[in-house]
C-alpha positions in Angstrom: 0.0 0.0 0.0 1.2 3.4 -0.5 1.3 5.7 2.3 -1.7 7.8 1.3 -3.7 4.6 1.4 -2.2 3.6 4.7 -3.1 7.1 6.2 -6.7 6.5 4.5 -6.8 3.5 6.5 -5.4 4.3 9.5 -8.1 7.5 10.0 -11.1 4.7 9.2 -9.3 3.1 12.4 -8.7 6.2 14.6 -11.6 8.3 13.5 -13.9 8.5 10.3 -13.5 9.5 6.6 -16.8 11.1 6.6 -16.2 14.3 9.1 -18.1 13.0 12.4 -17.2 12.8 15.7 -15.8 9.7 17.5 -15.1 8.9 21.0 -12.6 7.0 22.3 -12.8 5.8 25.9 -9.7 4.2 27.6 -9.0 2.4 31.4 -5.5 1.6 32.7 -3.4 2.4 35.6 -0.3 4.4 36.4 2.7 3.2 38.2 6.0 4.7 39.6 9.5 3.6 39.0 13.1 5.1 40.2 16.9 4.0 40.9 16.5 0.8 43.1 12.6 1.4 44.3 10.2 -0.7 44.0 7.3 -0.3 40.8 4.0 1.1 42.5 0.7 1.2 41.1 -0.5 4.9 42.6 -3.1 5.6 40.1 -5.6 4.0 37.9 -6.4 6.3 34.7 -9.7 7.2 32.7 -10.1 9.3 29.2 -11.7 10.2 27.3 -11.2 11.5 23.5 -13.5 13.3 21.3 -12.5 14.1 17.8 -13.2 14.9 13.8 -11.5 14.3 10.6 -11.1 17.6 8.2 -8.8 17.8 5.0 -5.9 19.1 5.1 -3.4 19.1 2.0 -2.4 15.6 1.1 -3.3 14.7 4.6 -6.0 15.1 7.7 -6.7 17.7 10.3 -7.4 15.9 13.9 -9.7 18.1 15.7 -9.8 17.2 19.1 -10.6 17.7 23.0 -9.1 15.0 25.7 -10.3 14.7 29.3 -9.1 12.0 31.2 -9.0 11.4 35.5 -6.6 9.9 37.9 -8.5 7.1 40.3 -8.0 5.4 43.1 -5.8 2.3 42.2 -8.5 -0.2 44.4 -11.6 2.1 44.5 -11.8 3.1 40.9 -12.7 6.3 42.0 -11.7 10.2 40.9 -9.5 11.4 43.4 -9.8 14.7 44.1 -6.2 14.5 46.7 -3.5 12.3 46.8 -0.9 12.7 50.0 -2.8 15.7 50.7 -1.5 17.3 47.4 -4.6 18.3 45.1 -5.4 16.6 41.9 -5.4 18.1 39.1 -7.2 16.2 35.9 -6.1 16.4 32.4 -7.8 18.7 30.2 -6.3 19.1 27.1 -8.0 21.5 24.5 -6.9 21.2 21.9 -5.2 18.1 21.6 -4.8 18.3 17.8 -2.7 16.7 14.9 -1.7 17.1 11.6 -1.6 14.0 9.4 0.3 13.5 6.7 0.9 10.4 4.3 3.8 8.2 6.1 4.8 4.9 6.0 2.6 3.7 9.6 4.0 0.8 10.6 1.5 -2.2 9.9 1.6 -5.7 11.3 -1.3 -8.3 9.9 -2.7 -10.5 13.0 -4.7 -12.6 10.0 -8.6 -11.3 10.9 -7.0 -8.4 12.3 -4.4 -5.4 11.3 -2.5 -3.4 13.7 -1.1 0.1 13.4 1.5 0.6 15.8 3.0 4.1 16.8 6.0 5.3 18.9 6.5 9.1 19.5 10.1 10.2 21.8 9.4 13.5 22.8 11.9 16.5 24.1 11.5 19.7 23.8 11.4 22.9 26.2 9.6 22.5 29.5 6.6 24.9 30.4 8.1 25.0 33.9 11.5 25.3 34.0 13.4 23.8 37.2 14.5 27.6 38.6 10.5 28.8 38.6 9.3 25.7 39.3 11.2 23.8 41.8 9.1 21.4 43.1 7.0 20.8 40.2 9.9 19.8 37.0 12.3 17.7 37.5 14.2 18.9 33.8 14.5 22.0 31.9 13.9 19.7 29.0 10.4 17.8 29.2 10.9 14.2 28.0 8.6 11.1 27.6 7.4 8.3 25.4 4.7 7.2 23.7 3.8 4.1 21.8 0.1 3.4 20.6 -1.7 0.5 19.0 -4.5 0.5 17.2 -6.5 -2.4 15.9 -8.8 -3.1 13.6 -10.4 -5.2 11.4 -8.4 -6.6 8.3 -10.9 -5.0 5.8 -9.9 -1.9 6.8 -7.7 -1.6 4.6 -10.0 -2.1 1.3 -12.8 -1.4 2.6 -15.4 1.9 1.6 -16.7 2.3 5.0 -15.9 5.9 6.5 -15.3 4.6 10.1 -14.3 1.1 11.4 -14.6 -0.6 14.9 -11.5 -0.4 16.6 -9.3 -0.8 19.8 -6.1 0.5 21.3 -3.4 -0.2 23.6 -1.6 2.5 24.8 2.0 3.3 26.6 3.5 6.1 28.4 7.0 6.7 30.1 7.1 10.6 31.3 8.5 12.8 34.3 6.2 13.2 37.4 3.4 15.3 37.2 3.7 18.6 38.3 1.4 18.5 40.8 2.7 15.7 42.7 5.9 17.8 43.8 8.1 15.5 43.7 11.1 18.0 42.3 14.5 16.5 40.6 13.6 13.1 42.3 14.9 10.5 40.1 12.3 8.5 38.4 8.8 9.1 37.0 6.0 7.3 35.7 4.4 4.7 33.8 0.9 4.6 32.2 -0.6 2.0 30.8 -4.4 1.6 29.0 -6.1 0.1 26.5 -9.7 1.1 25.1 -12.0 1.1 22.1 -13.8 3.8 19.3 -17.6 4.3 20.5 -20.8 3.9 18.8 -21.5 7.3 20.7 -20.6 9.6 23.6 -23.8 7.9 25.3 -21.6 4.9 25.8 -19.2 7.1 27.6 -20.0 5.5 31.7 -22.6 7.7 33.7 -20.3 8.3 36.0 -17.3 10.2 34.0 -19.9 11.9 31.6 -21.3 13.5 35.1 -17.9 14.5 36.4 -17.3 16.4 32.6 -20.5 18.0 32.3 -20.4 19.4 35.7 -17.0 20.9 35.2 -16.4 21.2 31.3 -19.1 19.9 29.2 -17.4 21.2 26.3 -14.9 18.2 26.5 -18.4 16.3 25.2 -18.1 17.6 21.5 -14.9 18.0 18.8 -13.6 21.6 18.4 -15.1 23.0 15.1 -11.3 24.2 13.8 -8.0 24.3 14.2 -6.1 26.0 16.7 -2.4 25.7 18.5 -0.7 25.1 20.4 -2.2 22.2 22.1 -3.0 22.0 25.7 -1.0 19.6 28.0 -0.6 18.3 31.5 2.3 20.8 31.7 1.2 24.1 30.4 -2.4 23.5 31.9 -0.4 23.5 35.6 1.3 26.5 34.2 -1.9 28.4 33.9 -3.3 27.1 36.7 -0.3 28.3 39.3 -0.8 31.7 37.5 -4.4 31.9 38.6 -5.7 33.3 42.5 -7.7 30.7 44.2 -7.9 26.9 44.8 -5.9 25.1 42.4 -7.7 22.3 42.9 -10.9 23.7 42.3 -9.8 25.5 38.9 -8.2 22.9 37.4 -11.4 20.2 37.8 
């Protein structure tokens, strides 16, 4: 295949031809690692991804919104503390991309295809070690992350707009700011898997609640482009610029 009809194939997987939105929801769990400690499981994880397909060149425009939540490990449940520190969530809008045709790399599972992808990171921190001292452990933000998608083998032939899929989904990256843990060596390791929706409705109850209470835009794709993207990192950024609770602003 070339790589146009790669990309063609890999958007039926990750989103749909045809413009509308599609949700992704995803479960896992986060652990800790460092120089001679023990792995910990400290969080479990739950997102949420909401997105359209618009042409762009030779390629795709990714319009996008991404909420996800950090649980208790054993309850399941949205912490709104951990140590006494406050939680802050992930809210990332926009969380957009720009596709163009590459080579994805493609492994055939027989009734199944998988397109696997692995994205090192580094560049410039949003909070540099001397302002933020107990919140970046690196002038220099670096992480890792490797997705899988699957789908059907049709996809690649097919004429469908949108295909059932699933996804696994890796991360290696620093602490999160919030947990204060400094220039400690070590950070974290997320791990998840989850599946395209037939609708937002199949979103649980209990995380379309928590989103609609506090940002029921994150419900719905953004209608265009814009940049930069929000992340975990310039989100705290904002928020640590702001008077008030912390906490509260950044549920």
């Amino acid at each position: 295949m070339t790589p146009a009809e790669l990309l063609r194939a890999f958007a039926r997987t990750r989103a749909s031809l045809d413009g509308s939105e599609v949700t992704f929801h995803w479960t896992g769990d986060v652990h800790t690692w460092g120089p001679g400690e023990p792995y910990r499981r400290v969080f479990g994880f739950e997102g949420v991804n909401v997105a359209r397909l618009v042409k762009g060149g030779d390629g795709y425009l990714m319009l996008s919104r991404e909420a996800a939540f950090y649980l208790d490990p054993r309850t399941r449940e949205i912490l709104e503390t951990w140590e006494d520190k406050p939680v802050i969530h992930v809210w990332n809008d926009p969380a957009n991309q720009k596709w163009r045709p590459f080579p994805i790399p493609l492994t055939d599972l027989g009734d199944q295809v998988c397109f696997s992808m692995e994205i090192p990171l580094a560049y410039p921190s949003p909070l540099p070690v001397a302002e933020f001292p107990e919140n970046s452990a690196d002038d220099t933000y670096r992480a890792l992350e490797m997705f899988q998608f699957f789908a059907p083998a049709d996809v690649l032939s097919t004429g469908e707009p949108s295909v059932p899929s699933t996804m696994s989904w890796t991360r290696m990256s620093p602490w999160l700011p919030w947990m204060e843990q400094g220039q400690r060596p070590g950070g974290l390791a997320f791990h998840g898997r989850g599946r395209k929706l037939a609708s937002w409705s199949e979103v649980p109850e209990r995380t379309r609640a928590y989103i609609a209470a506090r940002h029921p835009e994150f419900a719905t794709a953004p209608e265009a482009w814009s940049e930069p993207n929000e992340t975990s990192w310039t989100w705290f950024r904002k928020l640590a610029g702001r008077s008030g609770d912390t906490a509260e602003q950044g549920l």
